[in-house]
C-alpha positions as CSV (number, residue, x, y, z in Angstrom):
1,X,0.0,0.0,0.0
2,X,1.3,3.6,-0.7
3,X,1.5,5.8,1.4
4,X,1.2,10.0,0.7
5,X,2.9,12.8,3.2
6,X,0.4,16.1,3.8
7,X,0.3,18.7,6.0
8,X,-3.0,20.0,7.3
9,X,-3.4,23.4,9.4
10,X,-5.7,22.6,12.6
11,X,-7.0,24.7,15.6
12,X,-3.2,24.3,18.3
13,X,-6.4,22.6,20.8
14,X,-7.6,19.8,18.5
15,X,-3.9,19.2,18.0
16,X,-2.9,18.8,21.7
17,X,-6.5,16.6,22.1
18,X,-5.6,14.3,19.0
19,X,-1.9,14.4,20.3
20,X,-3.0,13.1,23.7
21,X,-5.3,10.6,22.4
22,X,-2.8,9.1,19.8
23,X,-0.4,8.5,22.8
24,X,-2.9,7.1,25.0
25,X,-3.4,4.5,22.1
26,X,-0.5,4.0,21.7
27,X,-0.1,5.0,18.3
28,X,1.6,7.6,15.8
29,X,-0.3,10.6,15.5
30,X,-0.4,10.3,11.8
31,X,-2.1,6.9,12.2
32,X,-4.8,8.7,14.5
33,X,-5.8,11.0,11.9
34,X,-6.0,8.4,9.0
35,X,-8.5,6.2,11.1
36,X,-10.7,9.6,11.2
37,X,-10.6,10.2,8.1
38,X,-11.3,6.6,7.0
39,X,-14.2,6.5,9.4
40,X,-15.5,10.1,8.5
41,X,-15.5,8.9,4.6
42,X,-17.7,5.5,5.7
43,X,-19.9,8.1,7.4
44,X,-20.6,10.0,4.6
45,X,-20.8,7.1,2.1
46,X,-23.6,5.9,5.1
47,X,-25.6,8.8,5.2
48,X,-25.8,8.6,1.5
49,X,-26.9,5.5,1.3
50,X,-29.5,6.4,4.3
51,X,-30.6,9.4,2.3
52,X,-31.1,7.3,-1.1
53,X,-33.2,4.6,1.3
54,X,-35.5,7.5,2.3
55,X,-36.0,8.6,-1.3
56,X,-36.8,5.4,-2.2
57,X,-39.1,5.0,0.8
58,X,-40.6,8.2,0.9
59,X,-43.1,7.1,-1.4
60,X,-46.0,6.9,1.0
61,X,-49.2,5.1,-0.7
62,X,-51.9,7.8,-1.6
63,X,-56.0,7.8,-0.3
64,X,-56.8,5.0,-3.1
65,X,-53.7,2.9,-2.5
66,X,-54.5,2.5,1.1
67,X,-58.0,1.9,-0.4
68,X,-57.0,-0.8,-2.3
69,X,-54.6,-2.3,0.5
70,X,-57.5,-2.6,2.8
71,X,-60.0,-3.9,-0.1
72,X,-56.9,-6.6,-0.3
73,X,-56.2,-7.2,3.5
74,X,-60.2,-8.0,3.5
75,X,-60.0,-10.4,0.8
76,X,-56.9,-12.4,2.4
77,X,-58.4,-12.5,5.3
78,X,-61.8,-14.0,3.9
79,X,-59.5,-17.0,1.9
80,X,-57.6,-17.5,5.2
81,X,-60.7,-18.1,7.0
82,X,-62.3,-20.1,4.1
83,X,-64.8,-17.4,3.6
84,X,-64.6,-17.2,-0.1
């Protein structure tokens, strides 16, 4: 795997608080922030994917659907019961 060097300006207090959490885990700052980013990216692709669910979801049946749902509900119900 490659690896690329960059340099990113940051607010001197998130630096000290990522600086103190990479040592108490043990591991090299650098690794710290690529974990972030990695699981900041997985957010976003998540929330994507949640927002293209409720697109696809958001199609909430209208007055004669729901008509027609119960019309069908009735009618299963009859054959289950052997009311034909």
């Amino acid at each position: 795997m490659a690896y690329v060097k960059t340099a990113i300006s940051i607010q001197e207090s998130l630096f000290k608080e990522a600086d103190a959490l990479a040592a108490k885990m043990n591991i090299p700052r650098s690794r710290l922030f690529a974990i972030a980013v990695s699981e900041f990216i997985q957010r976003q692709k998540n929330q994507h994917l949640l927002r293209q669910l409720d697109a696809v979801y958001d199609d909430m049946p209208d007055a004669s659907e729901r008509q027609l749902q119960g019309a069908m509900r009735t009618k299963q119900r009859q054959l289950l019961d052997g009311q034909w």
